[in-house]
Z-matrix of the N, CA and C atoms (Angstrom, degrees):
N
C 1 1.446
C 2 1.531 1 107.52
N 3 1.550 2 123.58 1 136.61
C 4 1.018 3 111.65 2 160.39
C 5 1.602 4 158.67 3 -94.54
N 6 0.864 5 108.12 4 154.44
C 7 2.001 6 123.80 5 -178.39
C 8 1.922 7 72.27 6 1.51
N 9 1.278 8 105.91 7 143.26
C 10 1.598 9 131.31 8 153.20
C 11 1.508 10 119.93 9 41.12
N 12 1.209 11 98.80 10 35.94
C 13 1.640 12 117.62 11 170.55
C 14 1.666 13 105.58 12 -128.26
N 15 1.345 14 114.29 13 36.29
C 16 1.581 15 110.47 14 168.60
C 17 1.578 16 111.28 15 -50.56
N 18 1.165 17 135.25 16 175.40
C 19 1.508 18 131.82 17 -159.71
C 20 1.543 19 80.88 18 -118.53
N 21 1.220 20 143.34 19 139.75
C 22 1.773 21 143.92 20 169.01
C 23 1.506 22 107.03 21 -38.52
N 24 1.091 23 106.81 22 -66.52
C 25 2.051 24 124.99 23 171.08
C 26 1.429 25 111.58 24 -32.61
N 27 1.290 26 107.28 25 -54.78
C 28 1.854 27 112.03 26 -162.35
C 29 1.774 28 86.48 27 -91.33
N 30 1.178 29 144.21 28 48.38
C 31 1.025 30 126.68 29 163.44
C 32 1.710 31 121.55 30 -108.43
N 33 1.220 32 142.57 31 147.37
C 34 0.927 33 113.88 32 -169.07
C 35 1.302 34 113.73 33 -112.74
N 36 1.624 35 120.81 34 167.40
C 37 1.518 36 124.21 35 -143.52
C 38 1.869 37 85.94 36 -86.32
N 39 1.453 38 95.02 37 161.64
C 40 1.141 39 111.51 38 158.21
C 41 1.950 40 115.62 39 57.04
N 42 0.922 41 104.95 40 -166.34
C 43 1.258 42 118.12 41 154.86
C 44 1.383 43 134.05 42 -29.40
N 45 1.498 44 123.35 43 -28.73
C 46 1.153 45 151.74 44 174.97
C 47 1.915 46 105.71 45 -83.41
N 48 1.284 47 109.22 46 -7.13
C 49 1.038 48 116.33 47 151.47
C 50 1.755 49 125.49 48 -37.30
N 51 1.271 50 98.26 49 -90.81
C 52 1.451 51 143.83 50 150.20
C 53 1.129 52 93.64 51 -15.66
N 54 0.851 53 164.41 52 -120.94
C 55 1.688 54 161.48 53 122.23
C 56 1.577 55 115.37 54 77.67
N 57 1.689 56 80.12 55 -70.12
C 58 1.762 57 96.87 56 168.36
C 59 1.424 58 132.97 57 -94.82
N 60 1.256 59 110.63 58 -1.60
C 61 1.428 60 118.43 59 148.38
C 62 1.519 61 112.54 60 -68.89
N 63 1.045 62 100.39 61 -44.60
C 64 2.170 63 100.97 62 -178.13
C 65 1.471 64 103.32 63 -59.17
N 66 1.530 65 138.64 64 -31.82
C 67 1.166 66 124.60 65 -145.81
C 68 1.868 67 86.91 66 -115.75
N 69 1.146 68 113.22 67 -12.23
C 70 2.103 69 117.39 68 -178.00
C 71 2.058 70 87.05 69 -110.96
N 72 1.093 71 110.69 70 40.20
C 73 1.708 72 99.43 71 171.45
C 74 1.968 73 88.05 72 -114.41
N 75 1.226 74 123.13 73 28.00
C 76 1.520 75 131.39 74 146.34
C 77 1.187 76 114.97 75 -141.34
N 78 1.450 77 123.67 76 137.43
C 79 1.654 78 141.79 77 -160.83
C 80 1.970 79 70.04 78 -128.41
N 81 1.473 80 99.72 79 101.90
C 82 1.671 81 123.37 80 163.88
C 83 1.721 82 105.59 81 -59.94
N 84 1.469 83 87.45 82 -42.59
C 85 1.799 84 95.47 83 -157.80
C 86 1.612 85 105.25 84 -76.80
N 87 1.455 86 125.43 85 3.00
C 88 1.628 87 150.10 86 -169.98
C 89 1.381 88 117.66 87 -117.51
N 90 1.490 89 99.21 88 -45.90
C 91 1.624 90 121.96 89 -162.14
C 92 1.845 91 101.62 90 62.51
N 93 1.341 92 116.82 91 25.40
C 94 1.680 93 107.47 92 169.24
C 95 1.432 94 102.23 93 -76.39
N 96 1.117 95 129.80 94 127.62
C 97 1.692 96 130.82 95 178.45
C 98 1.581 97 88.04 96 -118.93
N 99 1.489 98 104.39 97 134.41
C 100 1.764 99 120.80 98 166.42
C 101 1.407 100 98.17 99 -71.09
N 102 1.403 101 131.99 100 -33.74
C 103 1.486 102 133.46 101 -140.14
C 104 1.796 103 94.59 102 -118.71
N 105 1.469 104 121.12 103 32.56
C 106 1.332 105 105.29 104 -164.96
C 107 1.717 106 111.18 105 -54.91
N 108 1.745 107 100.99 106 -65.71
C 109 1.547 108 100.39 107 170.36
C 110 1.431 109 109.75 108 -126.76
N 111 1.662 110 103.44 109 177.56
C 112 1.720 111 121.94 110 -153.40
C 113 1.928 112 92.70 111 -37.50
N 114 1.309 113 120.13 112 -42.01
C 115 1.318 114 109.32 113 -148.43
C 116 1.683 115 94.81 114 -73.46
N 117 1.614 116 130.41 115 -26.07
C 118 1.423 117 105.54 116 -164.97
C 119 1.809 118 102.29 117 -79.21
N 120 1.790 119 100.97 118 -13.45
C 121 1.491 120 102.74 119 -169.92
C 122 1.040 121 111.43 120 -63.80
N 123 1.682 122 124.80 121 -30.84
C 124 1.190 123 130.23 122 -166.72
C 125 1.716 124 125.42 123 -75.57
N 126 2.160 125 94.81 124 -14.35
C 127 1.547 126 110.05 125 -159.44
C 128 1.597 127 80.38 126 -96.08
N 129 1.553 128 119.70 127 -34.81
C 130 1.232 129 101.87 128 -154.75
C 131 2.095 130 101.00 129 -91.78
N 132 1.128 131 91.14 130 -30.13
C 133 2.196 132 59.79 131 162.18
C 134 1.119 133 114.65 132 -95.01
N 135 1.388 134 138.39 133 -6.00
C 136 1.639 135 127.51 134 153.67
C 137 1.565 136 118.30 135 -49.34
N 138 0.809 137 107.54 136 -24.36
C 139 1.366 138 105.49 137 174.86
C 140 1.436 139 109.59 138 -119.23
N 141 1.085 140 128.02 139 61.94
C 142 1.492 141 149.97 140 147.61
C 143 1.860 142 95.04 141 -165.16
N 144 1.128 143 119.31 142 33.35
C 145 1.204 144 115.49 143 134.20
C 146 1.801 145 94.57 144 64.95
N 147 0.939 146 120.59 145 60.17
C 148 1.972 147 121.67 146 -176.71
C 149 1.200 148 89.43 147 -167.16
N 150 1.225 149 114.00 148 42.71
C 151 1.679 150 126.78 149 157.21
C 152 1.790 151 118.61 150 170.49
N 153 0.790 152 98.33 151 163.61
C 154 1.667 153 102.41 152 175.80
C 155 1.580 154 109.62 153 -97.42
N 156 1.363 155 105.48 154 134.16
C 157 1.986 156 105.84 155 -175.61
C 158 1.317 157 113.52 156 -43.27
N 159 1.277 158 120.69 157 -40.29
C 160 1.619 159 114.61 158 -168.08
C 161 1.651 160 103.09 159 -94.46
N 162 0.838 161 133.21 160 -1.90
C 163 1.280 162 131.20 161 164.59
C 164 1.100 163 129.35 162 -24.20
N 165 1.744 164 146.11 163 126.87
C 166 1.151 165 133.57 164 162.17
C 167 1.204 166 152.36 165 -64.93
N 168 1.061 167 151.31 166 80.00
C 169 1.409 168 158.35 167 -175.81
C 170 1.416 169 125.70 168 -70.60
N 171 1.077 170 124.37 169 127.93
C 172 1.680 171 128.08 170 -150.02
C 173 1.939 172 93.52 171 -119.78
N 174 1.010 173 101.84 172 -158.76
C 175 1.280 174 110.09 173 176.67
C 176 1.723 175 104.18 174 -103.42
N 177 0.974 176 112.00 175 -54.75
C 178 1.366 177 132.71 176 163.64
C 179 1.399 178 100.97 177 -24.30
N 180 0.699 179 115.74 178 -60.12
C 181 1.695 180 139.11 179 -154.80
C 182 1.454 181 92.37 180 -72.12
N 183 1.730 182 137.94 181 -46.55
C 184 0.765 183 125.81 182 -176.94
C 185 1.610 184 117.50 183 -75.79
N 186 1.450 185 106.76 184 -42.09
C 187 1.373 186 118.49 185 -179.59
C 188 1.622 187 94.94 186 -47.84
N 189 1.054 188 138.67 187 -45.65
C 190 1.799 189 130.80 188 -139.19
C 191 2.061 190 67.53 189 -94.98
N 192 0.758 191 152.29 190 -72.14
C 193 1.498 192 145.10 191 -163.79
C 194 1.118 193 119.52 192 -56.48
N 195 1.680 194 129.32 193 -19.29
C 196 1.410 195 130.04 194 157.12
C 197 1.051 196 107.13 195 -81.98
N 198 1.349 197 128.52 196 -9.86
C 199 1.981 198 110.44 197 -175.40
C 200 1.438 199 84.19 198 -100.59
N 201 1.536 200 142.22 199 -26.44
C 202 1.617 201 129.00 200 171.81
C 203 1.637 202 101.44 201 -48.78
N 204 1.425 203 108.78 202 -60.96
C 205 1.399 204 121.10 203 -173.49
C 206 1.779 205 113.79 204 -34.41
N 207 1.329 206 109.98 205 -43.03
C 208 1.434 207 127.38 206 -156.59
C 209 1.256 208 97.25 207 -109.75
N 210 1.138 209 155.94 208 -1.99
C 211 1.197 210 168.19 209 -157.71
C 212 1.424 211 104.93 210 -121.15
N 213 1.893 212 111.95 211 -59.86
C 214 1.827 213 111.07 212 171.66
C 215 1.543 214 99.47 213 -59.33
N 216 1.250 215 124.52 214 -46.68
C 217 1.722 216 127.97 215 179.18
C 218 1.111 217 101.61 216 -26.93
N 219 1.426 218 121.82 217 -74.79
C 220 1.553 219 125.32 218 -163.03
C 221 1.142 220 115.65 219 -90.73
N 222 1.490 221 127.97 220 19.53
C 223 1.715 222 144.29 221 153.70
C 224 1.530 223 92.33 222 -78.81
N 225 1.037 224 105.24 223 -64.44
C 226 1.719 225 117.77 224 -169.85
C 227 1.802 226 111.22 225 -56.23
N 228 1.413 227 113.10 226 -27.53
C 229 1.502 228 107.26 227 176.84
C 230 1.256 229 83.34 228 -78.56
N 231 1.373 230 142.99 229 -58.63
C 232 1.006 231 126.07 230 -128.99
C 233 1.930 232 109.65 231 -77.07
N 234 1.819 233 105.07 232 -20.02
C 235 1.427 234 94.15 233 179.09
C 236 1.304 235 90.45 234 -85.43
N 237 1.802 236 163.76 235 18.74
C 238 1.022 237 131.98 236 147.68
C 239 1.840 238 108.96 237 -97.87
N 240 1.293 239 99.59 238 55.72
C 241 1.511 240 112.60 239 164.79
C 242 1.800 241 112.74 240 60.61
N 243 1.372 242 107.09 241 46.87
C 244 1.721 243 107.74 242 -161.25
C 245 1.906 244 77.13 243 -127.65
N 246 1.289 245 91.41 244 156.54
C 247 1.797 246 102.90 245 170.96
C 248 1.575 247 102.80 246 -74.43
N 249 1.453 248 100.98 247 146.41
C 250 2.006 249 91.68 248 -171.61
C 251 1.926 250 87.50 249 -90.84
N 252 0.949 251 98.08 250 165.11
C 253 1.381 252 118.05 251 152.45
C 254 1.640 253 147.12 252 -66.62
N 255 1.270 254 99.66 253 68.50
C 256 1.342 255 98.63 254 -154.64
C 257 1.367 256 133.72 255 -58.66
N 258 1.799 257 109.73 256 -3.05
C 259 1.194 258 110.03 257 158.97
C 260 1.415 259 127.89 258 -56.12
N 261 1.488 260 91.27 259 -63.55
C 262 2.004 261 109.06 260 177.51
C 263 1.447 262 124.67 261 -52.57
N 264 1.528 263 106.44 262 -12.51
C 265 1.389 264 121.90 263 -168.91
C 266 1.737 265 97.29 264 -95.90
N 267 1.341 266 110.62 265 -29.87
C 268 1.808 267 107.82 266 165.72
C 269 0.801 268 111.70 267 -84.06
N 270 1.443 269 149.31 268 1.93
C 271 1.461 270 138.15 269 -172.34
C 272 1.355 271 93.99 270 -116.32
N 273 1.587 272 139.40 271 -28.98
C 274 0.879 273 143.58 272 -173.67
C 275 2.090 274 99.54 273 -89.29
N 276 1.002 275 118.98 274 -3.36
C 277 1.374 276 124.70 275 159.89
C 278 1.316 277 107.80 276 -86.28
N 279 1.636 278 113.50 277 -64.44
C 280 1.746 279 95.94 278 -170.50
C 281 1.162 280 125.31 279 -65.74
N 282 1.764 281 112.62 280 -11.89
C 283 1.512 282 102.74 281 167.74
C 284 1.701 283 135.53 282 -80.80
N 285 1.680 284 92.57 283 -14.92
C 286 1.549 285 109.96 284 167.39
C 287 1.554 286 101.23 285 -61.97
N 288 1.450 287 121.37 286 -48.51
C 289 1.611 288 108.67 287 -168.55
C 290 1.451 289 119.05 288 -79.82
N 291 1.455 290 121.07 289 13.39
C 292 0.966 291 125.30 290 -158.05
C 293 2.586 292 91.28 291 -116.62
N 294 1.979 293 90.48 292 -2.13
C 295 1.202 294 81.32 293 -173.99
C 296 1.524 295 91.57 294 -101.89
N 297 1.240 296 141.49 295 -14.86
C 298 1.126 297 145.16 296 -164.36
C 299 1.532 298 119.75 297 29.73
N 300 1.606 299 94.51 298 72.36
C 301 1.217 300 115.78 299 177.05
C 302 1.557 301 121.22 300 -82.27
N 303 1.679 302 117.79 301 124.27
C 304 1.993 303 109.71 302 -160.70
C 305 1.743 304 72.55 303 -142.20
N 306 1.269 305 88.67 304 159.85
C 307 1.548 306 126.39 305 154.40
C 308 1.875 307 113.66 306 -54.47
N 309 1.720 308 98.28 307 96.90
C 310 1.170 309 86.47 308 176.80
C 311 1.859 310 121.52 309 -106.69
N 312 1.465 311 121.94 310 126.00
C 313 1.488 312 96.41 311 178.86
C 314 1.170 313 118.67 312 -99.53
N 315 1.062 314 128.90 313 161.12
C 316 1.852 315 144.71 314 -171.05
C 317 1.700 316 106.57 315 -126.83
N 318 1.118 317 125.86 316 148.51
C 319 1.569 318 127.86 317 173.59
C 320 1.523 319 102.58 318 -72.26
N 321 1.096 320 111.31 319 115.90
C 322 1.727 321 123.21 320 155.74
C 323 1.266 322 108.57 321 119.35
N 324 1.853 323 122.77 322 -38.95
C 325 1.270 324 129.11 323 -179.46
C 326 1.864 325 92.32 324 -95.39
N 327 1.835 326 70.76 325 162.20
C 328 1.687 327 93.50 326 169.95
C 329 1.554 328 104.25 327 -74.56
N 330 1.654 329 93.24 328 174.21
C 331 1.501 330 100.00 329 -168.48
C 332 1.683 331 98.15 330 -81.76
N 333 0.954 332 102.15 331 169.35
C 334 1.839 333 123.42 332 163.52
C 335 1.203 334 131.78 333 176.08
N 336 1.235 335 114.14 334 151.27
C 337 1.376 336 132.40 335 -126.99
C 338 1.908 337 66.31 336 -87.93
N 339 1.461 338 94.87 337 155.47
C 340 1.897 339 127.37 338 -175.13
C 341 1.203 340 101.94 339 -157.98
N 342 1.663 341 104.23 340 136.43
C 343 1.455 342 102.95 341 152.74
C 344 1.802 343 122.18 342 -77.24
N 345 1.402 344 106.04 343 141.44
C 346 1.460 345 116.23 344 159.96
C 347 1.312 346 115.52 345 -51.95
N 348 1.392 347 138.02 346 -29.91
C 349 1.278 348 135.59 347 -138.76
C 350 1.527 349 102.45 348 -113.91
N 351 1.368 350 124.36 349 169.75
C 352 1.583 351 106.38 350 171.95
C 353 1.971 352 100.19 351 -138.37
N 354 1.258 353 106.31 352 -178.35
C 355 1.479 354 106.01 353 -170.65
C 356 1.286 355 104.17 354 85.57
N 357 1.621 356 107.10 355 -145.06
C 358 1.333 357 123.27 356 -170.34
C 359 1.605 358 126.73 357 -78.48
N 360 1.442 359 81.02 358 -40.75
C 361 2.425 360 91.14 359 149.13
C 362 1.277 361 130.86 360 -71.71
N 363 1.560 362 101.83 361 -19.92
C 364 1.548 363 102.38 362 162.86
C 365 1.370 364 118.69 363 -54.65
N 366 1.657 365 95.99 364 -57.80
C 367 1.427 366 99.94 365 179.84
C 368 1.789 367 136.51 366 -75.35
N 369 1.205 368 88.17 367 -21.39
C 370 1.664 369 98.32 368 152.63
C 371 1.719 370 112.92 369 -43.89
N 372 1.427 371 97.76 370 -55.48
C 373 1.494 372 113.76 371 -165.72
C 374 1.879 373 87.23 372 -54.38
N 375 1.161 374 116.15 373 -63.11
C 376 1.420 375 107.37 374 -164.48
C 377 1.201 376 134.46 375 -68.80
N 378 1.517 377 112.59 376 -4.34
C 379 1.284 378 132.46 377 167.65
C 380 2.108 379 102.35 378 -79.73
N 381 0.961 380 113.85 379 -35.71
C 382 1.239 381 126.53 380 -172.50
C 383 1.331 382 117.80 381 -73.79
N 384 1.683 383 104.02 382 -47.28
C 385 1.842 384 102.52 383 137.35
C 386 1.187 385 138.87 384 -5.79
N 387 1.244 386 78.49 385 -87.82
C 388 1.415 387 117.71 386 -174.23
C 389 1.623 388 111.60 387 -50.27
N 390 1.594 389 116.48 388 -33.36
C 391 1.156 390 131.69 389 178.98
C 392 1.977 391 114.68 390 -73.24
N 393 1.597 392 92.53 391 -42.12
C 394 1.362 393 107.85 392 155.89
C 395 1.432 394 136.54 393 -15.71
N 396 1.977 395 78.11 394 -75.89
C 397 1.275 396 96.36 395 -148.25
C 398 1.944 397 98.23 396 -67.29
N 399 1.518 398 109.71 397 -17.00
C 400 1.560 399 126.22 398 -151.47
C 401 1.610 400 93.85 399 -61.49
N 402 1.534 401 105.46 400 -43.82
C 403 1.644 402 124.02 401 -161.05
C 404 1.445 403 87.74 402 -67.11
N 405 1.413 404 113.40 403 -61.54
C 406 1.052 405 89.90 404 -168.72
C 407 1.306 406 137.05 405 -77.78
N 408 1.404 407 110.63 406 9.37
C 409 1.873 408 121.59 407 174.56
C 410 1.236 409 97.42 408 -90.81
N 411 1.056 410 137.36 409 -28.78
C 412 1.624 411 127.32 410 -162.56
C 413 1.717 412 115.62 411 130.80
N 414 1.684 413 97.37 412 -40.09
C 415 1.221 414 103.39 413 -158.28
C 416 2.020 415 133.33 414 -87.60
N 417 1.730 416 82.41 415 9.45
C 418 1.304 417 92.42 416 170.40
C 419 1.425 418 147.35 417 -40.22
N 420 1.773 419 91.16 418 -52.56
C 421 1.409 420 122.48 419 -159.89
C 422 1.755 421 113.45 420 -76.15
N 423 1.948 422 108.20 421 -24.01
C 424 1.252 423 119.75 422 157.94
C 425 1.443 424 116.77 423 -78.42
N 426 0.774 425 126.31 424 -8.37
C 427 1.787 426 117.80 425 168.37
C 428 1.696 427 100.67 426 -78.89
N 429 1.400 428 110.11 427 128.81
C 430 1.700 429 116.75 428 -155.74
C 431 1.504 430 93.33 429 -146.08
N 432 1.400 431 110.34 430 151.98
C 433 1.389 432 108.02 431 150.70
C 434 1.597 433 118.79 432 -120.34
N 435 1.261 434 124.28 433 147.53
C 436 0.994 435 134.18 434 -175.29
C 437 1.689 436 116.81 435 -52.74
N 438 1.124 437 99.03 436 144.72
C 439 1.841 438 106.95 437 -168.77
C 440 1.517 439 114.23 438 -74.08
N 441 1.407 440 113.47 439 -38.89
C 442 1.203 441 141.36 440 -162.68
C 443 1.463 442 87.19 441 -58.92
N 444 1.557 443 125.45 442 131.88
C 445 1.600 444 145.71 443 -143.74
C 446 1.634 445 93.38 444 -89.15
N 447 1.542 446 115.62 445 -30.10
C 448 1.804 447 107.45 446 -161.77
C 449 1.851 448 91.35 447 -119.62
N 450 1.436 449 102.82 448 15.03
C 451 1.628 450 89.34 449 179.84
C 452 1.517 451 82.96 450 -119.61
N 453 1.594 452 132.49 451 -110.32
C 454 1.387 453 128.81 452 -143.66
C 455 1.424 454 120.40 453 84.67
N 456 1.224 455 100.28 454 -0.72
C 457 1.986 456 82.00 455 170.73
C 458 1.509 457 120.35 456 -97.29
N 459 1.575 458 73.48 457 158.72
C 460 1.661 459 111.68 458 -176.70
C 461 1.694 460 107.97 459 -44.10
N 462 1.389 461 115.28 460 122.92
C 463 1.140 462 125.09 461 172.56
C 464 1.604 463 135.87 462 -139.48
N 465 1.281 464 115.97 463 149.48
C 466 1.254 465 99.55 464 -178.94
C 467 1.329 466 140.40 465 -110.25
N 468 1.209 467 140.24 466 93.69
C 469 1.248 468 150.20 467 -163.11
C 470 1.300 469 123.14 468 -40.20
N 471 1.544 470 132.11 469 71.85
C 472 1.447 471 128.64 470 -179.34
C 473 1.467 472 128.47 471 -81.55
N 474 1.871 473 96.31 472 16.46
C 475 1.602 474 106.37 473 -161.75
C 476 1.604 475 94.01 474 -74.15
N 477 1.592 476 115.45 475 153.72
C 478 1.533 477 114.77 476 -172.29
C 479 1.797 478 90.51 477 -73.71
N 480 1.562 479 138.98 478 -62.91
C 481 1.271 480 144.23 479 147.83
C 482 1.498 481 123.34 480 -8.32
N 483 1.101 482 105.84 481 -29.53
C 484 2.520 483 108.00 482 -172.45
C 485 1.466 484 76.87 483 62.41
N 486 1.038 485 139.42 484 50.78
C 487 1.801 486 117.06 485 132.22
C 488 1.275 487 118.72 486 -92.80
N 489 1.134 488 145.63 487 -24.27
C 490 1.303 489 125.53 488 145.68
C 491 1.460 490 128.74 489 29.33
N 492 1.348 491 136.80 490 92.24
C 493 1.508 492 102.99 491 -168.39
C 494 1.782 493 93.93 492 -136.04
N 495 1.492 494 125.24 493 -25.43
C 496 1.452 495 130.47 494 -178.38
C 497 1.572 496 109.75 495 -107.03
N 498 1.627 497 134.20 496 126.45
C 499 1.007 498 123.58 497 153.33
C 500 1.301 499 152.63 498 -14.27
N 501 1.807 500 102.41 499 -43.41
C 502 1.151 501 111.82 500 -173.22
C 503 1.913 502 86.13 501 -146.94
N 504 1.123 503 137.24 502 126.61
C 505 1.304 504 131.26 503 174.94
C 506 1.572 505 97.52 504 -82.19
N 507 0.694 506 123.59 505 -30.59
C 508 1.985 507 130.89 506 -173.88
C 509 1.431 508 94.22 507 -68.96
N 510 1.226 509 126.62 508 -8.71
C 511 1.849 510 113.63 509 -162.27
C 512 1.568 511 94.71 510 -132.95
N 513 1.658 512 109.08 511 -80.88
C 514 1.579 513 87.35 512 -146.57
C 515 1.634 514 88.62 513 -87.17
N 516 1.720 515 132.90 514 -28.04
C 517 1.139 516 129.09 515 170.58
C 518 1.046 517 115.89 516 -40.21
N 519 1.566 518 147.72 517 -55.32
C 520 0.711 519 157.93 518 -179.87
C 521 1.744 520 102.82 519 -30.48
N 522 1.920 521 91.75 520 -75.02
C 523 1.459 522 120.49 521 -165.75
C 524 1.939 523 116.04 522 -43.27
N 525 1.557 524 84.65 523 -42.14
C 526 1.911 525 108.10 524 -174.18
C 527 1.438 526 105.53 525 -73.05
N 528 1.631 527 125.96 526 -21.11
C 529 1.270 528 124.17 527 -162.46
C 530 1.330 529 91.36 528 -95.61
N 531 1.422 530 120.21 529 -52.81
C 532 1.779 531 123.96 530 174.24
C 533 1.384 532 123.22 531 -52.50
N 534 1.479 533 99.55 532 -27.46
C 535 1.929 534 97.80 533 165.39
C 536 1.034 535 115.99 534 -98.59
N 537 1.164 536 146.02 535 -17.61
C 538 1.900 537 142.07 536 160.25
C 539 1.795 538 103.73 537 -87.06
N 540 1.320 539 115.65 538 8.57
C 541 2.000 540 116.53 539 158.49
C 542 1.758 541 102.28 540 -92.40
N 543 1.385 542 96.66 541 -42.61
C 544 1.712 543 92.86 542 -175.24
C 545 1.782 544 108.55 543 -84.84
N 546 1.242 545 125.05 544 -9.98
C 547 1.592 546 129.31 545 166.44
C 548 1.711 547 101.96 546 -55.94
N 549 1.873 548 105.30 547 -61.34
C 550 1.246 549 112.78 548 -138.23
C 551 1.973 550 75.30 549 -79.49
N 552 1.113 551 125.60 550 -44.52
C 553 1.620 552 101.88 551 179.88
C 554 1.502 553 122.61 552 -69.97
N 555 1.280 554 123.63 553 -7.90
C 556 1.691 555 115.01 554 153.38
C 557 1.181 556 122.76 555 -88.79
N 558 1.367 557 114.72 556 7.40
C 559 1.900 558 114.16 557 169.27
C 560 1.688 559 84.24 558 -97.29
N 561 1.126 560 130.72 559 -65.07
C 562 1.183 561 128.14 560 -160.53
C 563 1.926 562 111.42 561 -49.55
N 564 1.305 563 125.89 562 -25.85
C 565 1.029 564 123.34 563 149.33
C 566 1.418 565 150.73 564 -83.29
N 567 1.293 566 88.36 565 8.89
C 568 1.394 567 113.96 566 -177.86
C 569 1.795 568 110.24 567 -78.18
């Protein structure tokens, strides 16, 4: 599906939004990437505010934010019942420790988790939060990505059940059900 055609339904609540915009800022099935190099990385969390406009962005900087990107990806297959990726899932660790995200408290507000770091690990850190905070509301485990091999996006599970398993059932459900009907009738003639 592409960049900014989320479905209203599959969107996810809150903050966890944010989340899944970072991990659908590539349309696989297009190859359009929002995040191609450091400079769009820098426009696109400046403007969700997980960085300051003039901020620097390296290359580096992008690489450690595409393996976050690809790393929540294969968190996200993995809560719609897919094996995660255990590469992307270590690279998407060392860049979390690199945000040094702790429990911060302030007088009057509750505590919450902040990154130590600032820039582009800052904002890692706050996406990672944010990822946090999901587990610990409940609402983690419905943020999914789609199975379908040239789609993968981020979706949100509003089924009362968590069966949920395709982005869009009108699109790639559709597509995945029509190619494993025409599989199971060329084995059957076989």
């Amino acid at each position: 599906m592409p960049p900014g055609t989320s479905v209203p339904e599959k969107t996810a609540p809150g903050s966890l939004e944010l989340v899944q915009c970072f991990v659908n800022s590539v349309d696989l099935e297009s190859g359009e990437d929002e995040l191609g190099v450091p400079d769009q990385l820098r426009a696109w969390l400046a403007e969700r505010d997980l960085i300051e406009p003039g901020e620097t962005v390296t290359a580096a900087d992008l690489r450690r934010a595409l393996d976050v990107r690809e790393g929540l990806r294969a968190l996200l297959m993995a809560n719609n019942g897919m094996a995660p990726d255990d590469e992307r899932v270590e690279r998407l660790d060392r860049a979390a420790a690199r945000a040094g995200v702790r429990v911060r408290f302030q007088p009057g507000a509750e505590p919450e988790l902040a990154p130590e770091a600032r820039g582009v690990d800052g904002a890692i850190g706050r996406l990672l939060a944010i990822v946090a905070g999901s587990v610990e509301q409940g609402t983690w485990r419905r943020l999914k990505a789609c199975p379908r091999d040239v789609c993968h996006w981020a979706f949100f599970d509003h089924s009362k059940n968590r069966s949920g398993r395709w982005c869009q059932m009108e699109v790639c459900g559709n597509i995945e059900k029509a190619r494993a009907f025409r599989e199971r009738k060329r084995g059957a003639r076989s």
